[in-house]
Structures are given as C-alpha cells and as structure tokens.
matplotlib code that plots the C-alpha trace (Angstrom):
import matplotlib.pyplot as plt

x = [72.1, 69.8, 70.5, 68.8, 69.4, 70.3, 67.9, 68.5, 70.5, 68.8, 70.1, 70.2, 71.4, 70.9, 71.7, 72.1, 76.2, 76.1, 75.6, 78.7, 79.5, 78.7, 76.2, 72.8, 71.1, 67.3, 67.9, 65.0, 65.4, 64.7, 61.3, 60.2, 60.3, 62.8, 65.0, 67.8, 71.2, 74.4, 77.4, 80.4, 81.9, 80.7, 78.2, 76.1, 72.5, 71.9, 74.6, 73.5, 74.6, 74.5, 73.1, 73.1, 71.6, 70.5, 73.4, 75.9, 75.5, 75.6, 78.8, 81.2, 81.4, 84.2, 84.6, 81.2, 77.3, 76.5, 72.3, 72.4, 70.4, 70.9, 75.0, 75.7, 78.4, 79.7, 78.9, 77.8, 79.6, 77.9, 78.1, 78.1, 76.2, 79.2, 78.7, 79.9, 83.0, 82.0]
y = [96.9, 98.4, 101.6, 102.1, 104.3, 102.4, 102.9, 100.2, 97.1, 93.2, 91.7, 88.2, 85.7, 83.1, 81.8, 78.6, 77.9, 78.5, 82.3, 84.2, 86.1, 89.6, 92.6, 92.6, 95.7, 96.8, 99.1, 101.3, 101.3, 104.4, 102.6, 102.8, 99.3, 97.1, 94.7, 93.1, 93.0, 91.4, 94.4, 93.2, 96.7, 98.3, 100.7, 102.8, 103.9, 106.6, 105.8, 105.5, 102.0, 99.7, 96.3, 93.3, 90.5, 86.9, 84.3, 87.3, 87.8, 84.3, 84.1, 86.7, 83.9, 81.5, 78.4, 77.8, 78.2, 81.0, 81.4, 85.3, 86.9, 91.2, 91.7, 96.0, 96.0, 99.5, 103.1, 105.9, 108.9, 112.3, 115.4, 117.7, 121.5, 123.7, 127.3, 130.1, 132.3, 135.8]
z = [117.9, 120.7, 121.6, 125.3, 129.4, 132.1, 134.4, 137.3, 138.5, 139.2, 142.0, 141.6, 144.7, 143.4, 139.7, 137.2, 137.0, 133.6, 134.0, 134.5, 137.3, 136.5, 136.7, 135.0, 134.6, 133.6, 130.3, 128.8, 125.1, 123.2, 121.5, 125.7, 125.8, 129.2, 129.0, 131.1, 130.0, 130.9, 131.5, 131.2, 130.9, 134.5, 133.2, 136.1, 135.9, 133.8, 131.5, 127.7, 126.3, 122.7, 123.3, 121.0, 121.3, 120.5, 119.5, 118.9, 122.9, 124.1, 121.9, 124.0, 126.5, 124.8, 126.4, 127.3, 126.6, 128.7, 128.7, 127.9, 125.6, 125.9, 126.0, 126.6, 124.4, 124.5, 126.2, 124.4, 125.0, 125.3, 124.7, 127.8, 127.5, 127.7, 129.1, 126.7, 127.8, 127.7]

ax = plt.figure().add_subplot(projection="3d")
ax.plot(x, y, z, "-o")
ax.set_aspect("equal")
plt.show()
C-alpha cells in the first residue's frame, strides 16, 4: 500500500467505456512522488489516503476489466491538535 495527500482532482471529459464512472484525483505520495488514482470513496483535496495498486486495483471492479491502475482504498484518519483546558 501507498500511503500519499490528495492534492488535486483530473477532470477528464472524455474517457474509454471501459473506465468507470467516477473521480480520479492527483495524490502526492509521502516519497514526493504523483500519481493519479481512482476514488471510489469521495475523498477531497487535502485528505490523507492508502492506495493500492496494480492487479489488486483493477480487481475491485467485478464484472468487468476496468483499465485502472492506483485504487484509494481507504482514508486516513487524523489526529486534530486539541487546545488544553486550563
């Protein structure tokens, strides 16, 4: 697993059939290197996010041969500073 930021969306108008209907966002990774990845989840920009990819990815989609490679598979929850109660 990839563990990355989300740090835009891709707007696509136009795509082959055989990719689902759906968002694809540009993540950073924490190496500092980019990829695009399918959200199937709804994620927003800013939001920290697990990625998989490769065969597991392309495999969600059952029923069909969908040509993704980068799947976000879950959202990191974080911690939020918390100011101290005097």
């Amino acid at each position: 697993m990839i563990k990355g930021r989300v740090i835009g969306k891709i707007w696509s108008s136009r795509r082959v059939d055989s990719v689902p209907g759906g968002a694809l966002l540009e993540v950073e990774t924490d190496g500092g290197g980019h990829l695009v990845a399918y959200d199937p989840l709804g994620c927003n920009t800013g939001e920290a996010v697990l990625i998989t990819q490769g065969s597991v990815a392309a495999a969600y989609f059952t029923g069909k041969t969908a040509p993704i490679d980068a799947l976000i598979i879950g959202s990191i929850d974080e911690e939020t500073p918390t100011k101290s109660r005097k």
